[in-house]
N, C-alpha and C positions, 0 to 999 in steps of 0.2 A: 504494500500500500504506500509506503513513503518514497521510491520513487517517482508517484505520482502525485505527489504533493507536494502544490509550490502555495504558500505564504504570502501575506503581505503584510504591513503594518503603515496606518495610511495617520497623521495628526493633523486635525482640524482646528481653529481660531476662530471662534464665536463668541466676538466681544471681549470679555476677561475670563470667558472660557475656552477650555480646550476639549475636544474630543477624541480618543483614539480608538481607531478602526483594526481589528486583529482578520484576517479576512482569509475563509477557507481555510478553517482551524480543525482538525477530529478534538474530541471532544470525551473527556474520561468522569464517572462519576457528575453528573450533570443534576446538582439536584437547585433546581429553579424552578421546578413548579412549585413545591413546598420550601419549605423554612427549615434549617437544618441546626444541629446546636456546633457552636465551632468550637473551635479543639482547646479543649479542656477550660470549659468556659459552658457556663448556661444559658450566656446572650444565644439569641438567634441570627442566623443568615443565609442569604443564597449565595452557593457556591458552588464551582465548578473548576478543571483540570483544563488546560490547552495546549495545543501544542504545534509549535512553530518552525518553521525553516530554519537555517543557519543563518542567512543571509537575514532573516527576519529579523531573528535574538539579537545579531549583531547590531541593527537599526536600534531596536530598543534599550541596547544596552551604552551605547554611544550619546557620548554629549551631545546639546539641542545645535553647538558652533560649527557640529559635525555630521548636521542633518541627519543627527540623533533623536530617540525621545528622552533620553534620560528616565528609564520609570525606573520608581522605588521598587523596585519588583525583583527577584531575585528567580534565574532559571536554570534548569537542571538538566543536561541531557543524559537521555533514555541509553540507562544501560552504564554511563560514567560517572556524573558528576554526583558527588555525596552530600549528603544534608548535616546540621549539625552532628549531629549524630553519628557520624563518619559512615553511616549506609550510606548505601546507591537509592537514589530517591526513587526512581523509575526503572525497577530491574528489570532482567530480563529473565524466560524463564529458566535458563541455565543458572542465574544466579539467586535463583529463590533459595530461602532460608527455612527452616523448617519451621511450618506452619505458618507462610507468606504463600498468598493463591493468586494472588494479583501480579500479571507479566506484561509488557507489555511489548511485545515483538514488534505487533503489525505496527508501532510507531518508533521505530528505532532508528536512530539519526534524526531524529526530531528531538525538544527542547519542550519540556512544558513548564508553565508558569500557573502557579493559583490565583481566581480571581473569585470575589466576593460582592458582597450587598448586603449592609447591616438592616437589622429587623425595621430598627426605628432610626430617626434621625435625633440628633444630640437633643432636637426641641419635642421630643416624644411622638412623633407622625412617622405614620407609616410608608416605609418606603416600597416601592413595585416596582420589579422588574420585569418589562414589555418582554415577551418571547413571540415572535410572529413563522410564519412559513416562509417562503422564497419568494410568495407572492404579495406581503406584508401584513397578511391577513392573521387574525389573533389563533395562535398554536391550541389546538385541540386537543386539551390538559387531560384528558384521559390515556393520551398515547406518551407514554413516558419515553425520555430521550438513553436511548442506549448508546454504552461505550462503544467509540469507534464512529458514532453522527461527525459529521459535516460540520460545521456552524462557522456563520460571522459573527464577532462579537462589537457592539460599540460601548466603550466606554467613558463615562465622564472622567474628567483629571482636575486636576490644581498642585500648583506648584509647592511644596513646601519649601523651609528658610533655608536648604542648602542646593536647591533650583530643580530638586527630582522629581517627574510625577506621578503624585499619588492616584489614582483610579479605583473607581467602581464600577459595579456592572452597569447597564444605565440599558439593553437592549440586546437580547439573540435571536437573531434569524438562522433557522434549522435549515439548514442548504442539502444535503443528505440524512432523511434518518433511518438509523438502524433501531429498529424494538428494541426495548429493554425486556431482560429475560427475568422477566421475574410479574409480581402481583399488585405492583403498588398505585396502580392507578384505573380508573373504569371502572367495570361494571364485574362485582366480586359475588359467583354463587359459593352463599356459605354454608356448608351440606350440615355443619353441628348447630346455628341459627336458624336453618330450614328457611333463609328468606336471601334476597338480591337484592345487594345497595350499589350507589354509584361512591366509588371512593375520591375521585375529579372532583365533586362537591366541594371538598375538604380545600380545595388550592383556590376557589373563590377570591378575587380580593375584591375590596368598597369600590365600587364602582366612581365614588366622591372624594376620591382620595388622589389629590393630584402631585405627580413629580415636576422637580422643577432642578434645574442646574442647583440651585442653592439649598434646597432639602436631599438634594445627593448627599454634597459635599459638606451637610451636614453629618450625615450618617456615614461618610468615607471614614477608614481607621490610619491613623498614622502609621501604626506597627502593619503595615500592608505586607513585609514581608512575611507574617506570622503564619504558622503554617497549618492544614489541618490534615486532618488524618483521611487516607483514602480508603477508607472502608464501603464493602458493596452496601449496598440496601439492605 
């Protein structure tokens, strides 16, 4: 799969904002239709894995003098590069450890980076992350996104005081999806309840509850590099 996957990383200027576009990303542990708890931590958010070209990482990793983005973000490639921890962040499965089930082959020579979306914003409002189809049209929250999707991401930024940007998720459009192998979403027969509910209900968000560049980056986290655990569903 990853020689057929080329990357891009595109930064927008929208007044005293900026935007960054990660574009034709696969996509690991995607969980944006629900609220997840992040790592080691009881706050909530939406998060998900990506992962990038070389030529990409490099763009993002580079200063902005150097038609760079400078993100606070810290990236890992698949198979090499280790986390605090001295692991390999994204192994492979020759390098699983005993009782590690997560491998990830089919993105090897790719780079992924964690991106998020806190629950609420610092002034306690709810923040929503837009997930659409290829068409723009709103992601049909029953069909959970499986590892190995497709995806553009756009995200909001803002600069912190040493000129890095920080980002949150702000938008994903599902360019390829793959099902997710599992139960967590739709229309659940429960044979010990003896009844059919729609689990989708549950990722509802207020219909009244509006995003704005400034209630992002209310809810963006400084410690953006902080990492959470890729555990399945």
């Amino acid at each position: 799969m990853t020689n057929a996957i080329k990357t891009e990383a595109i930064l927008t200027q929208e007044g005293k904002f900026e935007f960054l576009y990660l574009k034709n990303t696969p996509v690991y542990f995607a969980k944006i239709l629900e609220l997840s708890k992040k790592y080691q931590s009881e706050d909530l958010e939406y998060q998900m894995t990506v992962f990038v070209d070389t030529e990409t990482r490099e763009k993002l990793e580079l200063p902005v003098d150097e038609d760079g983005v400078a993100i606070n973000k810290q990236l890992f490639e698949v198979g090499k590069d280790r986390n605090k921890k001295k692991k390999i962040k994204f192994p492979l499965e020759s390098q699983l450890k005993d009782g590690e089930k997560v491998s990830y082959d089919a993105v090897e020579g790719l780079h992924g980076l964690s991106l998020s979306l806190n629950e609420l914003t610092k002034k306690g409002n709810k923040s929503i992350l837009k997930v659409v189809d290829k068409e723009g049209k709103d992601w049909d929250k029953s069909k959970q996104i499986g590892n190995g999707s497709i995806v553009t991401v756009k995200c909001f930024g803002y600069r912190n005081q040493d000129g890095q940007l920080v980002v949150s998720l702000n938008l994903v459009m599902v360019v390829e999806h793959v099902p997710y192998e599992g139960n967590s979403g739709g229309m659940v027969e429960d044979s010990i309840l003896g009844v059919s509910y729609d689990m989708s209900s549950s990722y509802t968000n207020n219909e009244d509850d509006k995003v704005t560049p400034e209630s992002i980056m209310d809810a963006a986290n400084e410690n953006s590099d902080e990492e959470f655990d890729n555990i399945p569903f």
